[in-house]
C-alpha positions as YAML, in Angstrom:
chain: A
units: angstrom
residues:
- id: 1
  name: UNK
  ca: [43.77, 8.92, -32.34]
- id: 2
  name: UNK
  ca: [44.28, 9.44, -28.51]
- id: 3
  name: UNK
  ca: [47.99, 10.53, -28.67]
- id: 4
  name: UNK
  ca: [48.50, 13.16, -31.69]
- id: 5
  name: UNK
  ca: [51.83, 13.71, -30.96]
- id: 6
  name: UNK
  ca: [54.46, 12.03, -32.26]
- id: 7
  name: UNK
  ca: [58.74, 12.45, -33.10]
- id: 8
  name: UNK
  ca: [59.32, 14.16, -36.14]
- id: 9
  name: UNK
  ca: [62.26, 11.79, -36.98]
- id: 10
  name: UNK
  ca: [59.89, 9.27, -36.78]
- id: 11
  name: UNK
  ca: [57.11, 10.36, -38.68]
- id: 12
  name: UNK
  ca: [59.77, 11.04, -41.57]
- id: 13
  name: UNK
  ca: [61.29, 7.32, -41.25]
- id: 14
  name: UNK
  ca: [58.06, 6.52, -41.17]
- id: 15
  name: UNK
  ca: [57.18, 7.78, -44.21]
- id: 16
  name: UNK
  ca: [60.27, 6.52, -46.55]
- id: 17
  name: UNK
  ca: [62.69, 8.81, -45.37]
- id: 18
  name: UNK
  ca: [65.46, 6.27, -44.41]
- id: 19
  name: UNK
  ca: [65.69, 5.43, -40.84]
- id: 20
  name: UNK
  ca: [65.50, 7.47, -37.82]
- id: 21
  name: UNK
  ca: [69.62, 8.23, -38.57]
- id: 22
  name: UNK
  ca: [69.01, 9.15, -41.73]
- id: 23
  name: UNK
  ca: [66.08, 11.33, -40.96]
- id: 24
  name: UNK
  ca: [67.90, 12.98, -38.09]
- id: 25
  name: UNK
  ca: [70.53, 13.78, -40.99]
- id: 26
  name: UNK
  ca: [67.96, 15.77, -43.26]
- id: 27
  name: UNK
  ca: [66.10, 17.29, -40.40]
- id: 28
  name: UNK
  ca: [69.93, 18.84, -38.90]
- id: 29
  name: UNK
  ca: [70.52, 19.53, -42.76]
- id: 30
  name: UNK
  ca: [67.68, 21.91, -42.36]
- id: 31
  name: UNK
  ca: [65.92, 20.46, -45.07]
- id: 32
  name: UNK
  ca: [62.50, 20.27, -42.34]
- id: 33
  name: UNK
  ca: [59.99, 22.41, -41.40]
- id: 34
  name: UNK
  ca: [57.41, 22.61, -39.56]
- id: 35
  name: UNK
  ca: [54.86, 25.21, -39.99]
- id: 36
  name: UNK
  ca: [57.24, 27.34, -42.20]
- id: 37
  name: UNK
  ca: [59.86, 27.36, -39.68]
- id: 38
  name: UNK
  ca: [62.88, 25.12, -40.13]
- id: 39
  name: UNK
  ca: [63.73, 22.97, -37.79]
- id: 40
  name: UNK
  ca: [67.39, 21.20, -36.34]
- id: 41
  name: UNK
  ca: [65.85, 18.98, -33.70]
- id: 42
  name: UNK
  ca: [65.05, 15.22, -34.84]
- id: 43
  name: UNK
  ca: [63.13, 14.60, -31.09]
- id: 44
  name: UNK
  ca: [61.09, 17.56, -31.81]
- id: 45
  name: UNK
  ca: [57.27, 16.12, -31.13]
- id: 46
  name: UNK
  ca: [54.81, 17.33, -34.01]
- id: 47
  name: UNK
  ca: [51.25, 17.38, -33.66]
- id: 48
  name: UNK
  ca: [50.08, 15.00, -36.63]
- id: 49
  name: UNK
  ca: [46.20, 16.75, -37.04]
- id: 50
  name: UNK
  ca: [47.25, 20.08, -36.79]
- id: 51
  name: UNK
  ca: [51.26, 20.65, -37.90]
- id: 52
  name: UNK
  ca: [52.40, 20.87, -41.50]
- id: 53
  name: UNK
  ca: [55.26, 19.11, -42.44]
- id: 54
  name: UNK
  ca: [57.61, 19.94, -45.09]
- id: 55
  name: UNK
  ca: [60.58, 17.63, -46.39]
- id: 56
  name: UNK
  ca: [63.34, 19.51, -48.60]
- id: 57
  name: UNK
  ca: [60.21, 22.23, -49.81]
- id: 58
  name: UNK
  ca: [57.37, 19.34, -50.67]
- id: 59
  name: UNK
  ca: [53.87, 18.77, -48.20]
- id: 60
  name: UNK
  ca: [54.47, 15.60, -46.20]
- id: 61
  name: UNK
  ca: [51.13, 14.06, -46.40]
- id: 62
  name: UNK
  ca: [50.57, 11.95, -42.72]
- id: 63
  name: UNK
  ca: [49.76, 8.29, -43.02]
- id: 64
  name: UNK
  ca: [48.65, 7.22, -39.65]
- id: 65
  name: UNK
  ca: [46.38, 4.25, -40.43]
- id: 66
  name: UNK
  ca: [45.54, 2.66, -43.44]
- id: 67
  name: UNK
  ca: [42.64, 0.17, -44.04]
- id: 68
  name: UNK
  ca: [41.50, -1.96, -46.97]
- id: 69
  name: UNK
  ca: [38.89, -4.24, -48.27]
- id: 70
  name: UNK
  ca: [40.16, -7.49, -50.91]
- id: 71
  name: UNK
  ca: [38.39, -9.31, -52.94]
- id: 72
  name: UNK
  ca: [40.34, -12.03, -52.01]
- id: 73
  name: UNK
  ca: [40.91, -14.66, -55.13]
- id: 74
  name: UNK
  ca: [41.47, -18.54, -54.45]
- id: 75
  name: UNK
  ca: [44.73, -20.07, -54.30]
- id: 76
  name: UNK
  ca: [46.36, -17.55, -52.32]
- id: 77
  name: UNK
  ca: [46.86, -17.99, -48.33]
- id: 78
  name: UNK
  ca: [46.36, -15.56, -45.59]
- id: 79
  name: UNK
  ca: [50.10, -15.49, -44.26]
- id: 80
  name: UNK
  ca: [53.11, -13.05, -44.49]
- id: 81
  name: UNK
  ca: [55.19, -15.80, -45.05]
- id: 82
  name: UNK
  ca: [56.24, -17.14, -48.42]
- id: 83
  name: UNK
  ca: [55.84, -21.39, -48.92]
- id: 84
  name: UNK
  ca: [54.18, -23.36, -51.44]
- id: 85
  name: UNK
  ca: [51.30, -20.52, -52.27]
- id: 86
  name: UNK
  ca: [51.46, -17.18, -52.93]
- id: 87
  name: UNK
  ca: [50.28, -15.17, -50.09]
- id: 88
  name: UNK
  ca: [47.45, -12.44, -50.06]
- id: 89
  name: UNK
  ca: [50.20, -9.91, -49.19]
- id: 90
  name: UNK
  ca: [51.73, -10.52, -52.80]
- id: 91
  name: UNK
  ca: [48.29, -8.89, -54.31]
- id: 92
  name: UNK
  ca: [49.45, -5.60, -52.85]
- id: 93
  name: UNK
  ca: [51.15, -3.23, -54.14]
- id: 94
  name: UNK
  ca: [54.68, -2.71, -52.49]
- id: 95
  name: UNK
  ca: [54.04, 0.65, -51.30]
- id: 96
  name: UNK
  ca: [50.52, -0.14, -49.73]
- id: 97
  name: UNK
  ca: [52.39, -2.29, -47.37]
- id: 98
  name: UNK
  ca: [54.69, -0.03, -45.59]
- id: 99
  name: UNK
  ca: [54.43, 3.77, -44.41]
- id: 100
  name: UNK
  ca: [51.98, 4.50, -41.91]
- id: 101
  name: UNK
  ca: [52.60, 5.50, -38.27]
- id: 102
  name: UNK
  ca: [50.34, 3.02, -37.14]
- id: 103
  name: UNK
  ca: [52.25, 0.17, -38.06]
- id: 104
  name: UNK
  ca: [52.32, -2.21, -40.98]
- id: 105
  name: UNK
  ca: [49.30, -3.16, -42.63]
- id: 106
  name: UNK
  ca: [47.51, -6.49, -40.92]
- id: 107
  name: UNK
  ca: [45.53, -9.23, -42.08]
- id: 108
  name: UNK
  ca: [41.95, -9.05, -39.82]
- id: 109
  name: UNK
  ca: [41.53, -12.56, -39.48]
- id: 110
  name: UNK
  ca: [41.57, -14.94, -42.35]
- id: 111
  name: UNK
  ca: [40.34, -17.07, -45.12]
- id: 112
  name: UNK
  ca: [40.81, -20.67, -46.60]
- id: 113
  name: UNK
  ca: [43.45, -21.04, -49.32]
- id: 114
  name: UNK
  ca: [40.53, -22.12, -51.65]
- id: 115
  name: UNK
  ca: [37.64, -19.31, -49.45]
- id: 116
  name: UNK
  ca: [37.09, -16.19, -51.69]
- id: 117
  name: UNK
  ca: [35.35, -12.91, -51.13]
- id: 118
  name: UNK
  ca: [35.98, -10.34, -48.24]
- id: 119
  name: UNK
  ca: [39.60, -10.04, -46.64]
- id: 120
  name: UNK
  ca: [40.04, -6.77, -44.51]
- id: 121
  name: UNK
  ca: [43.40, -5.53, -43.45]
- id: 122
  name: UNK
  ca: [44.33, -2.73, -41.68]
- id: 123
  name: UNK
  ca: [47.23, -0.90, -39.32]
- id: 124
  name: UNK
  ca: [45.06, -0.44, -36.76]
- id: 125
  name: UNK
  ca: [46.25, -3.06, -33.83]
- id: 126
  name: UNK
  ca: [43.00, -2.13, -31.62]
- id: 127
  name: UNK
  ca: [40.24, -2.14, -34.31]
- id: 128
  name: UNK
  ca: [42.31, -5.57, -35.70]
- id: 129
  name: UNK
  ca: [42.08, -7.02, -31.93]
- id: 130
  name: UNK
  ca: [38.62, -6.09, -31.51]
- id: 131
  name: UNK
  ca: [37.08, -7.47, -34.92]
- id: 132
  name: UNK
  ca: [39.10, -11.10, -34.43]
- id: 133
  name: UNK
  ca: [38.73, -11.64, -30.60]
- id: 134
  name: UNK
  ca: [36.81, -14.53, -30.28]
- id: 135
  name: UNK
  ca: [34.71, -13.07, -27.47]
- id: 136
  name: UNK
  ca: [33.30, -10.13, -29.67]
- id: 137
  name: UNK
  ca: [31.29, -12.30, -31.47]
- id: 138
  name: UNK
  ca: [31.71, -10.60, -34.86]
- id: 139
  name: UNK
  ca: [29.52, -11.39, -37.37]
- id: 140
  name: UNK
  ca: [30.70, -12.61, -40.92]
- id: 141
  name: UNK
  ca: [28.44, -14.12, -43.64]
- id: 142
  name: UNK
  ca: [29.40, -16.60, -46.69]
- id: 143
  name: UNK
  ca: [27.67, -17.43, -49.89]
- id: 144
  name: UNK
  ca: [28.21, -21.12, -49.84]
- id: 145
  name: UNK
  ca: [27.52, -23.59, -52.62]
- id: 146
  name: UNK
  ca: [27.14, -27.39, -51.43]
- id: 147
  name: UNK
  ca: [27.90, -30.62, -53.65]
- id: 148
  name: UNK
  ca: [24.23, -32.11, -53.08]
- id: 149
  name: UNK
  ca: [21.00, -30.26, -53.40]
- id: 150
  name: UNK
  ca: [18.98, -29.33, -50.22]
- id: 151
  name: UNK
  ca: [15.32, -29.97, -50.33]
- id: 152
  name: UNK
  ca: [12.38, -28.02, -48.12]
- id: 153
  name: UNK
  ca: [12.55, -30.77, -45.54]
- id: 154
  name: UNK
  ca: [16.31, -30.72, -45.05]
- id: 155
  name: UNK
  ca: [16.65, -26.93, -45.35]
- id: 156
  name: UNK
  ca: [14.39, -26.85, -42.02]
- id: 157
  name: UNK
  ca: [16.34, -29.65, -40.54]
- id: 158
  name: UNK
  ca: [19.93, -27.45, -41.25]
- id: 159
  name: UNK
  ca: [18.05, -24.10, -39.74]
- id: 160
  name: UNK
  ca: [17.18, -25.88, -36.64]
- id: 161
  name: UNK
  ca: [20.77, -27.81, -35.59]
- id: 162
  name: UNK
  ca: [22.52, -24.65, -37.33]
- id: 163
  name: UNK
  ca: [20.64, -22.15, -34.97]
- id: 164
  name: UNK
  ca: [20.62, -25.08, -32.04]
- id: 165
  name: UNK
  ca: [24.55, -24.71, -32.53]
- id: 166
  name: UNK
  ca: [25.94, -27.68, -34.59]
- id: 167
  name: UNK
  ca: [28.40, -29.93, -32.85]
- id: 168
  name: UNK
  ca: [31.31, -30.47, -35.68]
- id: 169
  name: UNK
  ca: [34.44, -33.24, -35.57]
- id: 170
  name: UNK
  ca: [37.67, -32.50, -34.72]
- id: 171
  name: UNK
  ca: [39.68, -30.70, -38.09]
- id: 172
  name: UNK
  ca: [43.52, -30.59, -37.37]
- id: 173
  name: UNK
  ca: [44.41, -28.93, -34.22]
- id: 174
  name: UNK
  ca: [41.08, -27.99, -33.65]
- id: 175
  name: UNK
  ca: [38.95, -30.22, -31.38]
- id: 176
  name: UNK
  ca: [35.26, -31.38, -31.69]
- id: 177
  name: UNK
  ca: [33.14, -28.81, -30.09]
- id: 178
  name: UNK
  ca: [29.38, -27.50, -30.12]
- id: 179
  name: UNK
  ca: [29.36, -23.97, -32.42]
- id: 180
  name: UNK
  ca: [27.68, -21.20, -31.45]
- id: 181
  name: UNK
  ca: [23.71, -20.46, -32.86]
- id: 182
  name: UNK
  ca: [24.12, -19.58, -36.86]
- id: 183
  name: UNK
  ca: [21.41, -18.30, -39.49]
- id: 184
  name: UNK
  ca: [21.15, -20.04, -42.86]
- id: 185
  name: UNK
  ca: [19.43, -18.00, -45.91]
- id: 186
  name: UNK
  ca: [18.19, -19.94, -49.03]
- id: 187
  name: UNK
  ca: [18.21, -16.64, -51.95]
- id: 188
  name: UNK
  ca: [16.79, -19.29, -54.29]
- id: 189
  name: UNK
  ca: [13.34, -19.66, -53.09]
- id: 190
  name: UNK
  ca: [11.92, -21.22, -56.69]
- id: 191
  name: UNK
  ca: [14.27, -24.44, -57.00]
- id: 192
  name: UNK
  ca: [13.32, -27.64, -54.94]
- id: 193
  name: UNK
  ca: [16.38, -28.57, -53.72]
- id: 194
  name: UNK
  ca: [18.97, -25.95, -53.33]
- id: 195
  name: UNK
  ca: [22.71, -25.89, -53.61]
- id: 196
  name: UNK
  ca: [22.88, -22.34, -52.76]
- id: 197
  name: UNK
  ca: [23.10, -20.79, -49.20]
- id: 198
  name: UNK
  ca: [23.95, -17.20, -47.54]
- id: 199
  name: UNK
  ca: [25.44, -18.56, -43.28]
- id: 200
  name: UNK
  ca: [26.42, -16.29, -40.81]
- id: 201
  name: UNK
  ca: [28.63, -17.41, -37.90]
- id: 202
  name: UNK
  ca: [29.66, -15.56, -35.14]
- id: 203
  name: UNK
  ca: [33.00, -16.87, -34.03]
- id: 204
  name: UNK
  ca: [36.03, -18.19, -36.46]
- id: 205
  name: UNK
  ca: [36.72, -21.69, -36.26]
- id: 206
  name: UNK
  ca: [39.43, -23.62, -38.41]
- id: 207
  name: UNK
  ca: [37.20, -24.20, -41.70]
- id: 208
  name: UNK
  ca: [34.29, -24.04, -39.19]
- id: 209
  name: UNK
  ca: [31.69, -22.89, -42.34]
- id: 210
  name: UNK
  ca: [32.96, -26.42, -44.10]
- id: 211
  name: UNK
  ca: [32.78, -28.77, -40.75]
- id: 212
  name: UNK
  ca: [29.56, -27.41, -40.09]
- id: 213
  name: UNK
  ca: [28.15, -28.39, -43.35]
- id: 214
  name: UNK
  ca: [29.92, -31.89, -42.76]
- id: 215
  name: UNK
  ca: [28.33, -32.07, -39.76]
- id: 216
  name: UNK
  ca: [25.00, -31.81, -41.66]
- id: 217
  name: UNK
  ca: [25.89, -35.13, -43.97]
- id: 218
  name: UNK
  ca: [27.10, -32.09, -47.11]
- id: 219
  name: UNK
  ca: [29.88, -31.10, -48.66]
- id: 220
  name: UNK
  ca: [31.28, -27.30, -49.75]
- id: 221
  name: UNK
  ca: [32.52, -26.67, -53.22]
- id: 222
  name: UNK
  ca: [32.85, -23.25, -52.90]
- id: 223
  name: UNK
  ca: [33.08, -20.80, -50.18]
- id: 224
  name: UNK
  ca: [32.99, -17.07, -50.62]
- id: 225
  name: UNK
  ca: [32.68, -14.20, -47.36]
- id: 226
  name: UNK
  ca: [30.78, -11.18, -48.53]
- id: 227
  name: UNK
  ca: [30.45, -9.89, -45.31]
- id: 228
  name: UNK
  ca: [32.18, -8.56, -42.27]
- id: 229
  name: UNK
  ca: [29.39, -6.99, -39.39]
- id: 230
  name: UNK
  ca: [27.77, -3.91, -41.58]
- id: 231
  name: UNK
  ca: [30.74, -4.51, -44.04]
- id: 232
  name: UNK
  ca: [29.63, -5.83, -47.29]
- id: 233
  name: UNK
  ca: [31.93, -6.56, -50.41]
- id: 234
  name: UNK
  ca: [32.37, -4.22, -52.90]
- id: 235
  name: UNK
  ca: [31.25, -6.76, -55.67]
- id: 236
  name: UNK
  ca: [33.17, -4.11, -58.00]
- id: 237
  name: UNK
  ca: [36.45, -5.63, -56.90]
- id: 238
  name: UNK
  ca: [37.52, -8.54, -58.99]
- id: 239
  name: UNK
  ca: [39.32, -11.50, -57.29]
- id: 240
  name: UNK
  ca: [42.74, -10.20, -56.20]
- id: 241
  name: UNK
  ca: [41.09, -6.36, -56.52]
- id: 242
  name: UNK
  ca: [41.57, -4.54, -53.47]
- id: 243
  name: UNK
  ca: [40.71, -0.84, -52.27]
- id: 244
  name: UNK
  ca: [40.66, 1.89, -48.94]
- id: 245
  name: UNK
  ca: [37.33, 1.65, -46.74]
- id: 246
  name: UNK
  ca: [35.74, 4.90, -47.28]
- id: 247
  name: UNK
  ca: [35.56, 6.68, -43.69]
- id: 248
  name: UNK
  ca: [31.88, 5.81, -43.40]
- id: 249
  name: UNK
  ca: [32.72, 1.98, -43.69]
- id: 250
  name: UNK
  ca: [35.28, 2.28, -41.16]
- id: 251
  name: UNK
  ca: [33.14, 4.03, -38.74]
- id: 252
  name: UNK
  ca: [30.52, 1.43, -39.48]
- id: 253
  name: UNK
  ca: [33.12, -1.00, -37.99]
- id: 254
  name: UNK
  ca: [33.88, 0.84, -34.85]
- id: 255
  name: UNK
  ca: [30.72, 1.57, -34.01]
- id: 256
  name: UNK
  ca: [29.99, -1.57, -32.71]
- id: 257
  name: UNK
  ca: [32.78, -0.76, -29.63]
- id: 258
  name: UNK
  ca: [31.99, 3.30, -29.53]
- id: 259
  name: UNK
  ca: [32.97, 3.39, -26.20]
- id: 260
  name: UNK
  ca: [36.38, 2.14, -26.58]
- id: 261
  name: UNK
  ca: [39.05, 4.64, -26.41]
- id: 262
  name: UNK
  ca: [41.31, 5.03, -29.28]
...
């Protein structure tokens, strides 16, 4: 982080300690300190990596960002708001959601209602912007199973128009356009005609994977991401399962933008 300083009235709202107010009421309570010495001041600025915190004699452990991989399960939409579905935020637990100096946790982009496999979120507004921003190019790769059976003459025919860039009809909102070059992987290499397929897009289209595939005279029955850049999904995580990056996965995701200043 570029800026470890912060308010200590903040860091304790922050952390479940009430609003600023009320933390401003336990830190002139003297019931904070800071590096063993108690302090009275609520606009006192703490440095997060280096100053310990206590709150009424107990470690406060810093939260600045949190990030997490889902397995995410069908039937659940990628919203914060409540309607006819559940949402993906109701497969966390309520104190994953809140806490961190960074902000809320996010949703980084989204799936289908009916799309499985590898949701991301994080509090992290930069690394959030960077991964969905259309001109990033990000590439995300789904296991996709199709209603008719693709034979060695149409499997060539879908590499070339899918790596050509497939024009696709108009879906909702979204207009007819020309998509951007994709790869298409057939993991079954002993069947004839294959249902199976791994594609990787590089942008984010409303249901793009499934209009592409329309495009192509098919039809998805099931959609699954298992992949995000270098990110793969833990396939440990059942659907709904969710769990923290390790810091070597999240590094793996910035290091695409190394340069950019946090």
């Amino acid at each position: 982080m570029a800026n470890d300083m912060e308010r200590l009235d903040k860091v304790l709202s922050r952390h479940g300690y009430g609003s600023r107010k009320d933390a401003g009421r336990m830190i002139a309570g003297s019931l904070v300190t800071v590096n063993g010495e108690t302090v009275r001041n609520p606009s006192l600025h703490v440095n997060l990596a280096e100053d310990r915190i206590t709150v009424d004699g107990r470690d406060l452990d810093i939260r600045i960002h949190r990030h997490l991989m889902m397995n995410k399960a069908a039937g659940y939409v990628c919203s914060t708001k409540e309607g006819e579905h559940e949402t993906v935020f109701d497969l966390l637990a309520d104190e994953d959601l809140h806490g961190y100096l960074g902000g809320d946790l996010a949703i980084v982009g989204r799936l289908d209602l009916d799309t499985e496999g590898l949701l991301l979120f994080t509090t992290d507004g930069k690394l959030n912007h960077f991964l969905t921003s259309p001109k990033n190019h990000i590439p995300k790769t789904y296991q996709v199973h199709l209603e008719d059976g693709v034979d060695e003459e149409k499997k060539k025919e879908y590499e070339q128009k899918l790596r050509a860039g497939i024009h696709i009809e108009a879906d909702g909102n979204d207009e007819a356009c020309d998509c951007m070059s994709a790869e298409i992987e057939w993991p079954d290499k002993k069947t004839d005609a294959a249902c199976e397929c791994l594609l990787t897009i590089y942008e984010g289209k409303y249901h793009e994977v499934k209009r592409m595939f329309s495009a192509l005279g098919n039809k998805v029955v099931y959609l699954k991401r298992v992949a995000f850049n270098s990110l793969r999904l833990d396939e440990k995580l059942l659907p709904g399962q969710y769990r923290d990056l390790t810091e070597q996965e999240v590094e793996g995701l910035r290091s695409i933008y190394a340069n950019t200043s946090f």
